[in-house]
C-alpha positions in Angstrom: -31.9 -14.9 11.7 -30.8 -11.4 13.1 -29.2 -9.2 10.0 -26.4 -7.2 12.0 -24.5 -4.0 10.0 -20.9 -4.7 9.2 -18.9 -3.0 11.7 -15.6 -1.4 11.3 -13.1 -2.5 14.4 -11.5 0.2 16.0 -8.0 0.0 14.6 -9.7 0.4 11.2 -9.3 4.4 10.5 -9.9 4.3 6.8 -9.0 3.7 3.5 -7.5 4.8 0.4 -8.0 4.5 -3.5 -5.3 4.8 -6.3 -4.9 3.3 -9.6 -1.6 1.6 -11.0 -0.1 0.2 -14.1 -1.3 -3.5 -14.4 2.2 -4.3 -15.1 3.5 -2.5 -11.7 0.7 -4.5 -9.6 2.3 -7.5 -10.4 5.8 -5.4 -9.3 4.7 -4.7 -6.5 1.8 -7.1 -5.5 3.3 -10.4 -7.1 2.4 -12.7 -8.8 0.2 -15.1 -7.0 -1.9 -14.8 -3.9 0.5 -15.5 -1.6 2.6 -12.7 -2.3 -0.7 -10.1 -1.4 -1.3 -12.2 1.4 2.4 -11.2 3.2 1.6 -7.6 2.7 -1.4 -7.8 4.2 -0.4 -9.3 7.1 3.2 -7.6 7.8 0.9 -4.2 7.3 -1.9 -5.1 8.8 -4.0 -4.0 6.1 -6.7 -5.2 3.4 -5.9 -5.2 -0.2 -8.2 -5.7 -2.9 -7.1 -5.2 -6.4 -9.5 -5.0 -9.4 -8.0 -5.2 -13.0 -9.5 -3.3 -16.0 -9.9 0.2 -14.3 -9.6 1.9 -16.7 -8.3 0.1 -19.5 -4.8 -0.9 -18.5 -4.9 -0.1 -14.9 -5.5 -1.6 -11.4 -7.9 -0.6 -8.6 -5.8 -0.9 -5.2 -8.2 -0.1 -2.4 -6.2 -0.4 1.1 -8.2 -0.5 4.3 -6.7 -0.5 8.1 -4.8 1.6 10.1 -4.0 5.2 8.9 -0.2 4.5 9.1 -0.2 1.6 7.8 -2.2 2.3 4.8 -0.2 5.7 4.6 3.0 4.0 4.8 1.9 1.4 1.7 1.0 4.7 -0.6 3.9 6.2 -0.1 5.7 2.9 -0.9 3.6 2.7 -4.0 3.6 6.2 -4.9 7.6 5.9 -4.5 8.2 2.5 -6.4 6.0 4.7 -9.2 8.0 7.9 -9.6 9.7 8.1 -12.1 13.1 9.5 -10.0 15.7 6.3 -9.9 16.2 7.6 -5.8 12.5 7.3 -4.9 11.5 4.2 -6.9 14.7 2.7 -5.0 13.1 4.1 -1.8 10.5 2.9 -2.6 11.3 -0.9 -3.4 13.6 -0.9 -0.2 9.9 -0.4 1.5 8.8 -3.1 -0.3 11.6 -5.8 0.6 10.9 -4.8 3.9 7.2 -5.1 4.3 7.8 -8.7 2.4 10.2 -9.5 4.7 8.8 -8.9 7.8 5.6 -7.7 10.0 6.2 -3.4 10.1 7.2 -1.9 13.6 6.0 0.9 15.3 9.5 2.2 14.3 8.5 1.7 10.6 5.3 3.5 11.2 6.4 6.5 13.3 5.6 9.0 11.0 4.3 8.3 7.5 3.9 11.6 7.5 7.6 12.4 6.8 7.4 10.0 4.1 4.7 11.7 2.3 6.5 15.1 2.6 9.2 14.4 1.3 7.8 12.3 -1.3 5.1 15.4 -2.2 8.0 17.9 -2.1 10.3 15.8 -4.4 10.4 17.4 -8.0 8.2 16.4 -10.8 
């Protein structure tokens, strides 16, 4: 038997890191798998989430396409502030990307969202 390396398909540009709140995973991840599951495939992204980092916290790791895993951090990072405006931005992004598979209208420039997210006071 041939060992082969993993390979990363082309679409994959990367991944990102970032610790939450055990009690805002379930927020925004759900409660059981299938919940996870619809994110993943409306964005078109892996999630894995590790409890107990560090005590209290979770471990989201998202891997895939830059804007799609761009697009889920700002949606956490929103549904996170502590602003009433962005958290309701950000669970808006989170009905939709339960609701539905995101568009390349949804993903036409997560850069905005960052920006104005990074540029909203603290």
């Amino acid at each position: 038997m041939e060992l082969r390396p993993w390979a990363v398909p082309d679409d994959v540009h990367g991944s990102f890191e970032v610790y939450i709140e055990e009690d805002q995973e379930e927020l925004i991840f759900g409660t059981q798998d299938e919940d996870l599951h619809r994110i993943e495939v409306h964005s078109q992204t892996f999630i894995q989430l590790e409890s107990g980092f560090p005590a209290g916290q979770t471990r989201v790791l998202i891997v895939g396409q830059l804007k799609s895993w761009l697009w889920l951090l700002c949606m956490i990072l929103s549904i996170t502030s502590e602003d009433p405006h962005t958290q309701a931005r950000g669970f808006e992004m989170l009905q939709l990307v339960q609701s539905r598979p995101l568009t390349p209208d949804d993903l036409a420039d997560p850069y905005l969202l960052l920006l104005d997210l990074l540029a909203e006071p603290s």
